[in-house]
N, C-alpha and C positions, 0 to 999 in steps of 0.2 A: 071933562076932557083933559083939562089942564093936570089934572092929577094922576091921569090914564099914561100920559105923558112919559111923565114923573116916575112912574114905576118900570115903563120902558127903558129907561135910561141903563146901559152900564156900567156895573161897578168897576171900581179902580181896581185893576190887576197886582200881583208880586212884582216885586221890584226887580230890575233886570239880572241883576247879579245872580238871583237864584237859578232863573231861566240858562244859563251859564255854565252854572254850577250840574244842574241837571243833565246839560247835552256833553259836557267833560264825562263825566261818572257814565254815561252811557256809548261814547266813542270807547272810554278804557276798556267796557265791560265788550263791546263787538270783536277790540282789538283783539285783547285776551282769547275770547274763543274762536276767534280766526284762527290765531297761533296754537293754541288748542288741537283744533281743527286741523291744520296740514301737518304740524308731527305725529297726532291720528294719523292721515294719510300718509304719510312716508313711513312709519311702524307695517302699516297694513301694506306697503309696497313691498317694504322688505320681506314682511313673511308671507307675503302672496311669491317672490322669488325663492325664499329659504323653502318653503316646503314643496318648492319644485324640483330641489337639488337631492339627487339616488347615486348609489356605489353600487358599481357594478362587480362582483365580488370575480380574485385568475382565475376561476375556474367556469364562469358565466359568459356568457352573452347575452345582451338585450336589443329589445326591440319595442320601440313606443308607438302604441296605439293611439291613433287622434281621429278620436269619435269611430271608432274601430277598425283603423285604416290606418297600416303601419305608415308611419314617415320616412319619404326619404326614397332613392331609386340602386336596384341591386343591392348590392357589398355593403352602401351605405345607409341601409336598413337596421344592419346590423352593430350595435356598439360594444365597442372592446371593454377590456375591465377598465378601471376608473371612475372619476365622478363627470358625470351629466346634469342636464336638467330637462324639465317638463313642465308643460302645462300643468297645476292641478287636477283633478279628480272636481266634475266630470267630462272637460276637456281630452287629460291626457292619461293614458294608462299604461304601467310599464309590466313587461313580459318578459320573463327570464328564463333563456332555455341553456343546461348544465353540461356545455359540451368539455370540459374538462374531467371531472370523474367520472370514474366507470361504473355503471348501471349491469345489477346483475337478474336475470328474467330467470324462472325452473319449470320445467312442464308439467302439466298437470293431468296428463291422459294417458302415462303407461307405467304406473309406479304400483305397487302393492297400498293396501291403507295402512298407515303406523301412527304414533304420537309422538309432540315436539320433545316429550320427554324423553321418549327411547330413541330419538334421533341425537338427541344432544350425550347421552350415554353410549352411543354407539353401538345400539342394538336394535334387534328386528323383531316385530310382533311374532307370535308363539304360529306356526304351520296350520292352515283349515285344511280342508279336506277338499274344497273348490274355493273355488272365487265369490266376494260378496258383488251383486250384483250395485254398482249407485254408490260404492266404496272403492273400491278396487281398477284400481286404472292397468292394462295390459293392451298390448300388439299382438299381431300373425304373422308370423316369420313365414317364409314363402314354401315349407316343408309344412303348413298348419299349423305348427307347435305355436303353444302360447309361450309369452316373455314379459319381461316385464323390464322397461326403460329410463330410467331418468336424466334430463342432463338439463345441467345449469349451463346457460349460458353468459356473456359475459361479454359487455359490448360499451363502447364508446360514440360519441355523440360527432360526427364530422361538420368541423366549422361549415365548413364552403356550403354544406347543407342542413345548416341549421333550422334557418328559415323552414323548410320541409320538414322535420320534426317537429317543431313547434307550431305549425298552423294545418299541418294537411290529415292529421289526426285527431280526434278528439282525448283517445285513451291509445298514447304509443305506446305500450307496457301491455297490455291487452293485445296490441297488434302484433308484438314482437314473440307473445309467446305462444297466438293462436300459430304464426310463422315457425314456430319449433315446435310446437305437438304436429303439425302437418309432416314436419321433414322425419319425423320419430314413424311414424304410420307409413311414409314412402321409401325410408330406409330398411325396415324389416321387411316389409313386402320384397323385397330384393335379396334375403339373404338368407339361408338356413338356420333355425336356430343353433345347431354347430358350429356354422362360420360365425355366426356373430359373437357368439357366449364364450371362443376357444379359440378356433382356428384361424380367424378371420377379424379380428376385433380390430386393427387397426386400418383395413378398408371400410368396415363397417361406419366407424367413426369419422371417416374421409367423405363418404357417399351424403353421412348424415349433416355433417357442420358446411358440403356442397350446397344441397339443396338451401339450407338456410340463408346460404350468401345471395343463389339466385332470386330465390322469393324477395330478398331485401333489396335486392336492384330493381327488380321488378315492378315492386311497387315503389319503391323511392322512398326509402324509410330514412334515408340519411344518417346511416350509424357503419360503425365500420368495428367489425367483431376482430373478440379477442381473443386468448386460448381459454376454452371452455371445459369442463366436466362433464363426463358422458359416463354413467352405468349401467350394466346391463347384468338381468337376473334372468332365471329360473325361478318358476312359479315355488315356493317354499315348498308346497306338500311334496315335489316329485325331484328339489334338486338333489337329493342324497341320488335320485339313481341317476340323475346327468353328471353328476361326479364321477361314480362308480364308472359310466361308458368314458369319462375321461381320464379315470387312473388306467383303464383299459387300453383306450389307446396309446396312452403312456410308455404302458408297459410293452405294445406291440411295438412302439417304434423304436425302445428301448433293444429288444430283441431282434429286431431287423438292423437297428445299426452294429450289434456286436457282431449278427452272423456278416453282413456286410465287412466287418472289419478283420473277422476271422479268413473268411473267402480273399478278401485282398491280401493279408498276408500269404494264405494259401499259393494263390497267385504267382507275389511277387519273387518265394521260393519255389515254386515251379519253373518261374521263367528265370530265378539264379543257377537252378542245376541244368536248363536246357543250353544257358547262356555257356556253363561252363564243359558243357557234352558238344557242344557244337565246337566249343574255340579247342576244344580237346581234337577232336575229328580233325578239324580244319589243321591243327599242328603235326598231327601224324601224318597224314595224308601231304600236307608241304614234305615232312621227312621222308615218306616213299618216294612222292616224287624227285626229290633232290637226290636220294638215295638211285635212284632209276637212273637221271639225267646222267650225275656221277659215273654209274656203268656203261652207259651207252657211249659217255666220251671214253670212259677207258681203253673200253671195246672197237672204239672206232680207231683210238690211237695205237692201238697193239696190232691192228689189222695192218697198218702199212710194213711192221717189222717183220708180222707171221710172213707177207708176202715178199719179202725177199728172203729169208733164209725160213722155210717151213720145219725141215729138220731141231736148226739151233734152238727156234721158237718152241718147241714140242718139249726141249729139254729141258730148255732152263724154266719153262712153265709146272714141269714137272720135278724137278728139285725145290722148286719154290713151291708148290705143294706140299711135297714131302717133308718138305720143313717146317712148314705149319700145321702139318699133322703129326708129328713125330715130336714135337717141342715140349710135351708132359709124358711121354712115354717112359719107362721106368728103364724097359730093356729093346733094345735094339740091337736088330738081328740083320745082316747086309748079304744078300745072295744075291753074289755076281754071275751073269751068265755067262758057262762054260763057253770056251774057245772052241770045241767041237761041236755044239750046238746041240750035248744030251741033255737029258732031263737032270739032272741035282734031284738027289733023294736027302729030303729033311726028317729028322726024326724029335720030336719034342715030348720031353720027360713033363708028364702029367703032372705027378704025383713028388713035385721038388720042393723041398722043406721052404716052409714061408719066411721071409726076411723078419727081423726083428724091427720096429722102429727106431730111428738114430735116438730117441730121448731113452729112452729103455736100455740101450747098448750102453752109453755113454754113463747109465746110474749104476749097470752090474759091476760087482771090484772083479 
């Protein structure tokens, strides 16, 4: 028992110094990775903040989804260009819709088929005979005739409706251009293919780029268009002969303006020689008249003289006659009437030698 004791007993421990030594060596070793530890954590603070920080590039807008539910009420949805931040991913997500550049949309339902090669050369596949059906994109002008339409359009992103661009579509590029193959199908329905291809091409292109605006109000597409490209063909096999009907009409209005221009001048020397037949008329006819007036005062003023001396009046009207008839006569001849009141017998020699003229007299020696 005594020696059961004995072996219970315990042994003498290390000396206190080392016990010391051990809890120093392991306070440094906690302190250390404490310190460790939170400039770890302020590293990972910071680029939990840094990788939340996006540029929103002038020609952008954005819009942060949080857990997919924009931030923020109206306008304030919306963030202008600069720097922002966000939540991380998969907290926060940033959506950028490019209302600054212009986006250009082409339709794809009324073109003939070609390749980017012959398009970038600026030519046109070789004339079929018909149409490939599943290749070939054309319209029905509202006279039947086929056509064939292209137009790019060319549109802008409206701030104020951004938001609608960006969330109420899934593919607005799709939407914009199913929006102009409709208006390309509604606008030929409306138009002959001669008003459209010739006569008429710039209503045609009015009715067309209408329609488009209304369909985008309509549904809320939030873009605001801009001046677009619009083509319009003839099926290749048959435009030599829609040519040919337009050198035609060419040539008729061509000929309708010269006779037009011929007929007005016609005209306007018609109505110069009636202008000048009429003021001709109208001057003579003043000069009868004046010529009349004149006599009828004269006449009126002679009438008070004839009445009191009728005699004197008789004579001297008749000398003053005679004088104005007698004033080129060469010979004159004066038969007074006899005091006895016989007849005067005059005898005139027929056959009396002809005068010579004075220049003739005056040249013989």
């Amino acid at each position: 028992m005594p020696e059961q004791t004995k072996q219970l007993e315990p042994k003498p421990g290390p000396p206190a110094s080392v016990d010391e030594a051990g809890s120093q060596a392991l306070t440094d070793a906690l302190h250390s990775s404490f310190k460790l530890v939170k400039w770890l954590f302020v590293v990972l603070v910071a680029a939990f903040f840094l990788t939340g920080t996006f540029t929103v590039e002038p020609n952008q807008m954005a819009v942060v989804l949080r857990f997919g539910k924009p931030v923020g009420e109206g306008e304030a949805q919306l963030l202008k260009p600069g720097w922002h931040w966000k939540f991380p991913a998969p907290i926060d997500e940033v959506v950028t819709i490019p209302v600054g550049q212009s986006h250009t949309v082409v339709s794809s339902t009324g073109w003939f088929a070609t390749s980017p090669e012959l398009e970038a050369a600026g030519k046109e596949p070789p004339a079929r005979p018909s149409l490939q059906p599943g290749a070939d994109g054309y319209v029905l002008a509202s006279d039947g005739n086929v056509l064939h339409v292209r137009a790019t359009l060319k549109y802008r992103v409206r701030p104020a409706s951004a938001l609608d661009y960006g969330f109420n579509f899934a593919e607005i590029t799709n939407v914009v251009r199913g929006v102009l193959n409709n208006a390309l199908v509604h606008a030929a329905a409306r138009f002959t293919a001669d008003e459209a291809l010739y006569r008429d091409t710039a209503r045609f292109r009015e009715v067309l780029l209408q329609r488009v605006q209304d369909q985008v109000e309509k549904l809320g597409l939030g873009i605001a268009l801009e001046p677009s490209e619009i083509k319009v063909s003839a099926p290749l096999a048959v435009r030599p002969a829609f040519e040919a009907v337009l050198a035609a009409a060419q040539d008729r209005g061509k000929k309708i303006s010269e006779a037009r221009g011929q007929a007005d001048e016609a005209l306007r020397k018609a109505q110069g020689e009636a202008s000048a037949i009429i003021n001709a008329g109208v001057a003579a006819s003043n000069q009868v008249v004046q010529a009349v007036a004149a006599d009828a005062r004269y006449f009126t003023d002679q009438l008070a003289q004839y009445g009191k001396d009728p005699d004197s009046f008789r004579q001297r009207l008749l000398t003053e006659t005679m004088q104005r008839v007698l004033t080129n006569a060469e010979d004159k001849f004066f038969l007074p009437v006899r005091a006895d009141g016989q007849a005067r017998e005059l005898r005139i020699q027929l056959n009396r030698e002809p005068q010579k003229p004075a220049q003739q007299r005056q040249s013989t020696p």
